[in-house]
C-alpha positions in Angstrom: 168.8 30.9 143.5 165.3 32.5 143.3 163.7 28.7 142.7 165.3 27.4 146.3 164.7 30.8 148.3 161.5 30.2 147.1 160.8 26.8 147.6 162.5 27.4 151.7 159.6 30.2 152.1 157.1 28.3 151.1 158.2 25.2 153.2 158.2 27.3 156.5 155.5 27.0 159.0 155.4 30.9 159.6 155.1 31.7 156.0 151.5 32.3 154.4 152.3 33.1 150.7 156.0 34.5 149.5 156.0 37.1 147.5 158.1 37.3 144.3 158.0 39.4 141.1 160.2 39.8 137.9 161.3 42.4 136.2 161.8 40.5 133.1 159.9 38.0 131.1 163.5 35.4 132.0 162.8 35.7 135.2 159.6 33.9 134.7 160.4 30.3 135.1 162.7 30.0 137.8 160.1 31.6 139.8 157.6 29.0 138.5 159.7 26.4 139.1 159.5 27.1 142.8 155.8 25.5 143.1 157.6 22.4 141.7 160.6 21.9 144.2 160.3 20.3 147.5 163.4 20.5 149.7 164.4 17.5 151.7 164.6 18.1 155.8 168.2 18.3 155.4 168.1 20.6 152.7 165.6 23.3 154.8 167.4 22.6 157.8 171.1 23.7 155.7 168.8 26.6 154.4 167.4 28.0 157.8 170.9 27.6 159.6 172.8 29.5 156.8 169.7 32.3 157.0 170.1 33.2 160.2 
C-alpha cells in the first residue's frame, strides 16, 4: 500500500517531493520500491478518483 501511495504522489503534477518515513527497518523496502513503480494513466486516474 505504501509502494503505490507513493508512486501516485510522485506521479502528480502538484507534488514536489513526498515525504515518507518508517518506523521500522521492514518498512524499508516497500518505501524504496516506490522510485521503481510507474503507474499506468489508468492506474493514476483509478487512484485520484478513489482519493478524492
Amino acid at each position: 500500500m505504501a509502494t503505490v501511495a507513493l508512486a501516485w504522489l510522485t506521479q502528480q503534477p502538484t507534488v514536489t517531493a513526498p515525504v515518507a518515513s518508517a518506523r521500522t527497518v521492514e518498512q524499508l523496502p516497500a518505501l524504496f520500491a516506490a522510485q521503481d513503480l510507474h503507474l499506468s494513466d489508468a492506474e493514476l486516474q483509478t487512484l485520484t478518483a478513489v482519493s478524492s
